[in-house]
N, C-alpha and C positions, 0 to 999 in steps of 0.2 A: 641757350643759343650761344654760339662760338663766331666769334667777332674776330677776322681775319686781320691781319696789319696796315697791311698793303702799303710798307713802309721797310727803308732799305735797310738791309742785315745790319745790326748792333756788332762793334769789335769782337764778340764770343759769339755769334752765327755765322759772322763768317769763318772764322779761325775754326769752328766743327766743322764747317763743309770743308774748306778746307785740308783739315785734318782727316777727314775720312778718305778724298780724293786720294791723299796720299799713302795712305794703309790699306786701300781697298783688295789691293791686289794679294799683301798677304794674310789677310782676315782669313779666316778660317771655315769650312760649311764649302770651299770651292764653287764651284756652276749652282751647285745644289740650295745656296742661300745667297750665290751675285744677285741675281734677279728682284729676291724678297728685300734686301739690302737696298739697291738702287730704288725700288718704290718708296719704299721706309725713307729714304734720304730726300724725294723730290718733294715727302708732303711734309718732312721737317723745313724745306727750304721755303717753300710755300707757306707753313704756318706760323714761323718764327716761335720761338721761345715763347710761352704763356704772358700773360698781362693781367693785370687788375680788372680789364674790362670785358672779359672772360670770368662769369661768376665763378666757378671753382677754386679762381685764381684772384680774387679780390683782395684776400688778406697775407698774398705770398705773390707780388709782381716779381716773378723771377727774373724777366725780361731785362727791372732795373737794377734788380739785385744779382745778379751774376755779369752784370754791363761789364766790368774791369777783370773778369775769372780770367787766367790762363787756359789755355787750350790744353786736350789732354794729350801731353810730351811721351809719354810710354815710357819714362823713366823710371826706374825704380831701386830704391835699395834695398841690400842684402836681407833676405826674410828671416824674421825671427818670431817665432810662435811664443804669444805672453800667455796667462793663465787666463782660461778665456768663462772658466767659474763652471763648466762643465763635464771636466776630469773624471771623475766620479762614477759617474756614467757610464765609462768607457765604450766614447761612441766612436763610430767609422768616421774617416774625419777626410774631408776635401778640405785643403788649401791654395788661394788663391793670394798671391803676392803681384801689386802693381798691375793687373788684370790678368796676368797668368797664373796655369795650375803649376804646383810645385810638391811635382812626383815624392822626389825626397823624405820633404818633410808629412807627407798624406799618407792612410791607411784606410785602403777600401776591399780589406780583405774581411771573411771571417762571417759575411750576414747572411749566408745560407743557400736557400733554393729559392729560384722566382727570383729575385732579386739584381736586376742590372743597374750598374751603378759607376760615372765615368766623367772625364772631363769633355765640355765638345771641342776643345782641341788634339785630343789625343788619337783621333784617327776618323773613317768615314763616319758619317753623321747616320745616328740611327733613323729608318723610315719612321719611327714611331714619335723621333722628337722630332725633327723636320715637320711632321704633319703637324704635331702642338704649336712649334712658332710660325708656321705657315697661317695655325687657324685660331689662335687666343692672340687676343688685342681688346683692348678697350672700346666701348662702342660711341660713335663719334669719333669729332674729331682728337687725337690726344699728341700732340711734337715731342714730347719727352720721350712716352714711350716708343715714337716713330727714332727717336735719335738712339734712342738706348738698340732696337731691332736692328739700324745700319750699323752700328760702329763696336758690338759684340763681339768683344776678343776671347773671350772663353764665358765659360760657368760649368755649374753641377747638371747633370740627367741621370737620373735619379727614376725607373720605372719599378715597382710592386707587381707582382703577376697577380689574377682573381687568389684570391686565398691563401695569400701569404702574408707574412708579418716577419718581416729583419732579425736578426737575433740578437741586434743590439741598435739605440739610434744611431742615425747619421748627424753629422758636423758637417756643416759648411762654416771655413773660417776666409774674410778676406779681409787682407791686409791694405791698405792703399800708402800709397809714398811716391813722392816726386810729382808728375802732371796725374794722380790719377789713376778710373781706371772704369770698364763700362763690362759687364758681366751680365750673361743670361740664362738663369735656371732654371730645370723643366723637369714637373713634378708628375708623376702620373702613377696615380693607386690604384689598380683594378677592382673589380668588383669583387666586395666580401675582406680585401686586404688590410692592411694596417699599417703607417706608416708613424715614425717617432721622428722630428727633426729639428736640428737648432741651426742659427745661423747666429755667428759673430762678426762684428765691422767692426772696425780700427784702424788704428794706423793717419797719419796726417798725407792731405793729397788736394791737388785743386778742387775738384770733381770726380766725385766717385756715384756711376747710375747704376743700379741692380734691381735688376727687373724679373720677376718669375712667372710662370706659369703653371697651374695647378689643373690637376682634373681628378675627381674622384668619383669612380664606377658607382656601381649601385652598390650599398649598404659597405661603403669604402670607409674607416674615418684615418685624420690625420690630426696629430697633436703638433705644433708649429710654435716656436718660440723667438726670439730674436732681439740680441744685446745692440745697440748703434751706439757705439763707445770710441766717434771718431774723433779727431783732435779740431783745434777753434780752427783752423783753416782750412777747411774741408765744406765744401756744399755736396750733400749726401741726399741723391735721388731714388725711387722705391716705387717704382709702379708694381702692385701684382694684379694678375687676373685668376679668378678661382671662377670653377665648374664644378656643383656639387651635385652629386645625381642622386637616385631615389633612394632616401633613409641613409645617405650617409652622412656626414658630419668633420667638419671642420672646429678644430680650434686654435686658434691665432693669435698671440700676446706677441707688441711689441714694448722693449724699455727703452725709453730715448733718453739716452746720454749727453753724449756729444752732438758734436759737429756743428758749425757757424750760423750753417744755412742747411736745415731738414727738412723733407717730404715725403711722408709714409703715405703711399698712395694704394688703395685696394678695390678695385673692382669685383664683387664676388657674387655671381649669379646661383640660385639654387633652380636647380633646372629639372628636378624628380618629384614628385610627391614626399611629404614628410623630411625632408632634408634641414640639419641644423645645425647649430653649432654658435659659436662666440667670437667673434672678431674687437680686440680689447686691446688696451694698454696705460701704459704709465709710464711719466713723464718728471724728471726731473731737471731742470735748466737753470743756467746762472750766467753770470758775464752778458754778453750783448746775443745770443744764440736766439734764434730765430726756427722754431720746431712746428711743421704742420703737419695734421693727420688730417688724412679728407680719405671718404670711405662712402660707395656706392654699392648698395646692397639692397639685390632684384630678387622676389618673391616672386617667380614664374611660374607656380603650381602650388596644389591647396597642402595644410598641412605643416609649414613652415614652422621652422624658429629658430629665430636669433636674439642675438645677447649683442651689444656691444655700450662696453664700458670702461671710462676711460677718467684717470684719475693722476692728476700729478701739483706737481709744486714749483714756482717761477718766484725767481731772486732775481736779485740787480735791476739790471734791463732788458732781462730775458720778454722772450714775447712766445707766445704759445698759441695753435690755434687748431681746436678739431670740428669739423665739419662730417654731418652722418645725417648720407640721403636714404633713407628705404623707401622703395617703392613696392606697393602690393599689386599684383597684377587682378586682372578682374574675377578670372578663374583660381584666384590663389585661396580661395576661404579655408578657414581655420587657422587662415597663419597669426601667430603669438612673436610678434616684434617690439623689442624693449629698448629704448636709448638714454644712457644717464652719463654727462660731461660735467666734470667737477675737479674745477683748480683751486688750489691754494696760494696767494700774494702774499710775499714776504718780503719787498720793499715798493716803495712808493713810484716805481720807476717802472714795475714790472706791468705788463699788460699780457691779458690772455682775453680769448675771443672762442665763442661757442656759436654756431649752427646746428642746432638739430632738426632733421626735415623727416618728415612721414608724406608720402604721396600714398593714396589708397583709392582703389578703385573697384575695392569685396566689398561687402556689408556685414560679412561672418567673420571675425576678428577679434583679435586682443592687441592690439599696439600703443605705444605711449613712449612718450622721450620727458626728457627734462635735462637742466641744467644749473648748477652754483657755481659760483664766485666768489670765494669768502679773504678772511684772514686767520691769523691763529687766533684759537679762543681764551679773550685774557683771563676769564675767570678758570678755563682750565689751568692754565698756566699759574692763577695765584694759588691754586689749589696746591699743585705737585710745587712750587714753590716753598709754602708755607709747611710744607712737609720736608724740607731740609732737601730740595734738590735744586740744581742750579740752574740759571737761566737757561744756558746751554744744552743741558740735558735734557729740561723740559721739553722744550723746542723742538730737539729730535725726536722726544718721544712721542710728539701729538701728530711731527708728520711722517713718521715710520706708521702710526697706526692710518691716520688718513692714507696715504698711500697705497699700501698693503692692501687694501680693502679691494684695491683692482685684481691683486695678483688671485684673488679667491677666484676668477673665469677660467684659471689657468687648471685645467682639467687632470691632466696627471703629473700625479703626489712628485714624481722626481725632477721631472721640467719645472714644480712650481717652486720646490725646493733648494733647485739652483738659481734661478731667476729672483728668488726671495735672498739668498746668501749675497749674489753678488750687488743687491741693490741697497741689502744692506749696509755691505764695504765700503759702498758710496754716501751713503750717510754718515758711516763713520768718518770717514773722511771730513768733512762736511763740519761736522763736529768739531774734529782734531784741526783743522787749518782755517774753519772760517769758510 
């Protein structure tokens, strides 16, 4: 149940409404998205910011935690693209700086036939993405992603025709700097297609919202990867919504880096018979960083399966929290749903919080969740100890292997092999500074 306010805008709702009044005009999508915009904005104003008292949102009151946020300024400074650990690859790469695409530095050339691929501010909006943010939304009521749909300054569109697959993946890299920045990508694989894609965050910003939308045709799949390696001043928001249609397949890794205040949010329906796939990640946090995953995932036809697993490590006063609702529909039999949340506490300060929920409503099934909470294990640690290695290195090695253990959902060998290097660099780190 979604439990309204009915209580007057907080300093940061009104300064978004605000803020949008006053961009609305040159937002982007013209006639063709004022309309969807304006609705989007009357049930953000309506619903104010999430709360505690909103179960979804019990362990992430945004309401009180983004109370003092800046409004998002549209300022930005000069972009500079860092190593974003997927080089290698040589993938087609959209660049977004400060909410804008940044022609210059992007290459969206080279991926073949079937294949449309574009900023939506770069000219008339296509019929095919227009109907996706017209008709993907979260069900219920949701004000994030209603605030992310009005105030949409750019993002990736990104369509796959039936039977094509790209000749190389796509990059989505955004940057955020100065107030920010509110992005919305639209994903669309046709039927029989194949789609490779990574996304990178960065950059320091007040609020940064990026929102996607996903639909895969029938026997569609997509491999999905995604770095959030924003700076401590940053509250970094992430609704998706996925449509997975008959026997096609999704796979989805996020790594959470950065950012002050995180919310990886995923709504992913399987809406065909036999449809599956892995919605996962991993999580490393330190300092005072505040990281949620909350993940709703609907088995609406028989035949199903999902994976989602999620494995990370919390220092200082970091705080950690993943929440994984599946629900079986009554006609969904045979569906195989698996849920396993598992942190690691590395100081006495650190807290992390787990939900895992099954609703089921077949009788022919395989599902199960679980959940650990541990710390490092001293006997392992006296072990590699007593073998001439140092505290330090122990330590990394127990949670480079705990950890890793997530990245195994991550389905192909070179998405898993970059997502594996650069989480590695971060350990190393880790190591080297403390």
């Amino acid at each position: 149940m979604n439990i309204h306010q009915n209580i007057d805008p907080n300093t940061t709702e009104a300064a978004l409404a605000a803020a949008y009044a006053a961009r609305r005009a040159a937002l982007p999508g013209g006639v063709k998205l004022a309309e969807i915009r304006d609705e989007a904005m009357a049930r953000f104003k309506t619903l104010g910011l999430p709360h505690r008292r909103i179960e979804a949102w019990h362990f992430t009151d945004l309401r009180r935690l983004l109370a003092e946020a800046s409004a998002l300024s549209g300022e930005a400074a000069a972009p500079q693209v860092a190593d974003t650990g997927f080089a290698d690859l040589k993938p087609a790469r959209l660049v977004f700086a400060g909410g804008a695409f940044v022609a210059e530095l992007s290459d969206i050339e080279g991926l073949g036939e079937g294949v449309e691929i574009a900023a939506l501010s770069a000219g008339p909006l296509p019929e095919w993405a227009l109907a996706q943010i017209a008709a993907r939304r979260p069900a219920g009521d949701n004000a994030v992603f209603d605030l992310g749909l009005a105030m949409m300054s750019d993002g990736a569109l990104i369509r796959v025709a039936a039977g094509c697959t790209p000749a190389r993946p796509v990059e989505i890299i955004s940057m955020s700097s100065g107030g920010g920045s509110v992005l919305r990508h639209v994903v669309e694989v046709g039927d029989g297609a194949k789609l490779r894609l990574a996304e990178h965050c960065s950059g320091e910003g007040a609020m940064t919202l990026t929102a996607m939308s996903i639909d895969l045709g029938d026997g569609a799949r997509l491999d999905h990867v995604k770095v959030q390696d924003e700076g401590r001043s940053t509250a970094h928001l992430a609704p998706v919504v996925g449509l997975i249609g008959t026997r096609a397949v999704i796979n989805s890794f996020t790594l959470t880096l950065g950012a002050d205040l995180a919310r990886e949010e995923r709504h992913v329906r399987f809406d065909g018979d036999d449809g599956g796939g892995s919605i996962s990640g991993a999580f490393l946090l330190s300092g005072k960083t505040h990281a949620d995953t909350t993940l709703f995932i609907d088995h609406a036809k028989p035949g199903g399966q999902s994976r989602e697993v999620f494995k990370g490590i919390v220092d200082d006063a970091a705080r950690s929290v993943v929440q994984t609702s599946v629900v079986v529909a009554q006609h969904a039999q045979k569906t195989d749903a698996r849920q396993g949340i598992h942190a690691m506490l590395l100081s006495d300060r650190a807290a992390h919080y787990s939900k895992p929920e099954l609703e089921i409503y077949a009788d022919d099934v395989q599902c199960a969740h679980g959940a650990t909470v541990g710390e490092l294990d001293e006997n392992a640690m006296f072990y590699l100890m007593s073998r001439g290695i140092s505290r330090t290195v122990a330590e990394a090695m127990l949670i480079e292997a705990f950890v890793f253990g997530a990245m195994d959902e991550i389905a192909d060998d070179d998405l898993r092999e970059a997502i594996s290097a650069y989480a590695l660099a971060r350990l190393d780190q880790r190591q080297t500074h403390g």
